[in-house]
N, C-alpha and C positions, 0 to 999 in steps of 0.2 A: 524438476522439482515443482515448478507453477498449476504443472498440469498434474499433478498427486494431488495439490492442494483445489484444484477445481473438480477432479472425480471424487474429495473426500466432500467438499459442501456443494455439489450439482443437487444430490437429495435434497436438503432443506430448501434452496434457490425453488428447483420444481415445486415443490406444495404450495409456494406462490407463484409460478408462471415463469420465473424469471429466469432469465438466460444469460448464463455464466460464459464468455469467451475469455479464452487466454491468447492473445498475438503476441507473435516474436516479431522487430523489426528489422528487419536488414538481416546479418551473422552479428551473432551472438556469443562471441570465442568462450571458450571455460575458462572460470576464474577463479582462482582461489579463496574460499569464502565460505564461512561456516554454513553448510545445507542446511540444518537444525533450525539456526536462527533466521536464514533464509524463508524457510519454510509459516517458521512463526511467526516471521512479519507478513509475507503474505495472506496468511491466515487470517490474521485479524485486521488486516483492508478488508479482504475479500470478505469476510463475516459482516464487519460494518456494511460495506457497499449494502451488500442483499437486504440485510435489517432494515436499510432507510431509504430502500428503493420501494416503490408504488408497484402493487401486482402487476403481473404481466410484462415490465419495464426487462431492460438488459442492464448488466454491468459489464465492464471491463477490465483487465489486469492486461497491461502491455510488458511488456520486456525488449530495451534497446541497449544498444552498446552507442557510448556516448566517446565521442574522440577525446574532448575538449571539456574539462579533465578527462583524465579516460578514466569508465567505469561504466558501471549496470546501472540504466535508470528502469525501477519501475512504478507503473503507470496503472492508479486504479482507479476507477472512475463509476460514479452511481447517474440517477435521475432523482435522485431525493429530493430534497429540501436545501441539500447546501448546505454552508459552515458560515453564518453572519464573519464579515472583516472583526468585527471586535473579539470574538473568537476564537480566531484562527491559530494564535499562541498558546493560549490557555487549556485546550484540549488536549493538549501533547503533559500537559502535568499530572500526576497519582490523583486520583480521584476526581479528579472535573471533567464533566460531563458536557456536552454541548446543553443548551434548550430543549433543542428539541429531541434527547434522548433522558431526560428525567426520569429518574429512576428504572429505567433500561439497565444494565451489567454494574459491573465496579467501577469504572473510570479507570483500569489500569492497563486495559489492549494499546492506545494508542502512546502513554507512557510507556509501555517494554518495547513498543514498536522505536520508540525514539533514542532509549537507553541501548540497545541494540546498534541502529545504525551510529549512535553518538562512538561505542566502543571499538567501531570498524573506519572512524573516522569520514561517516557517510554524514549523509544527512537525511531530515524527511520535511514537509511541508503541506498545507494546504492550499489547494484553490478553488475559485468558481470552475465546473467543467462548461465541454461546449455545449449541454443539453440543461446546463442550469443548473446541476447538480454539484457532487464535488467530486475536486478531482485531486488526488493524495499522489503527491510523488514522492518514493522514496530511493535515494541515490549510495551505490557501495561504490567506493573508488576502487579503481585498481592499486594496489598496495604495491611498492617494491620491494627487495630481500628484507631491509631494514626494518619494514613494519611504518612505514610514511608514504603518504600518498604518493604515487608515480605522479611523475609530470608530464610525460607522454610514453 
């Protein structure tokens, strides 16, 4: 599914230089979990990344399997500009915008990204990446029959 979503915006990425990798960590078992919505959150990482990365730069979209909880974390990361700390909450709401994306889209990618993982009882978050940038992780737990996070 990662790798749809990176041969569908490799085109846009190229007209600025910029190079789209998707890493798997480790194994990666299959899990059950809407592809759809899957898809559509990595989507709008991966579109952010590209938009607020500097010509030429790489982005990244990792995919791990996490023991502890057990689940899919994934990992997308720019060279942009970053998400200031005061921030870093606020962009996850209907229509707010970071700074430095002013008048850029609607303000509601990284709201459906949130509302999405919130309904699979995931989570998402931002941070500084290691190259200055930011780096978005967004986490799907492994579910048991019941529809409640597994605990191992």
């Amino acid at each position: 599914m990662a790798r749809r979503v990176e041969e569908r915006l490799r085109p846009v990425a190229a007209l600025r230089g910029i190079r789209v990798e998707v890493l798997v960590a480790g194994s990666v078992p299959a899990m059950p979990l809407d592809g759809s919505l899957f898809e559509r959150v990595a989507q709008n990482l991966l579109s952010n990344a590209i938009e607020h990365s500097p010509d030429g730069e790489r982005v990244t979209l990792e995919l791990r399997f996490e023991p502890r909880p057990p689940g899919l974390a994934m990992r997308v990361e720019d060279r942009g500009p970053g998400v200031p700390p005061g921030e870093r909450e606020a962009i996850f709401e209907k229509f707010r915008q970071g700074r430095t994306r002013a008048g850029a889209g609607s303000g509601l990618g990284l709201a459906f990204c949130k509302l999405a993982l919130d309904a699979h009882h995931g989570s998402i978050a931002v941070e500084e990446g290691e190259a200055g940038g930011a780096r978005f992780v967004a986490f799907w737990p492994l579910l048991a029959l019941d529809g409640s996070p597994a605990t191992n």
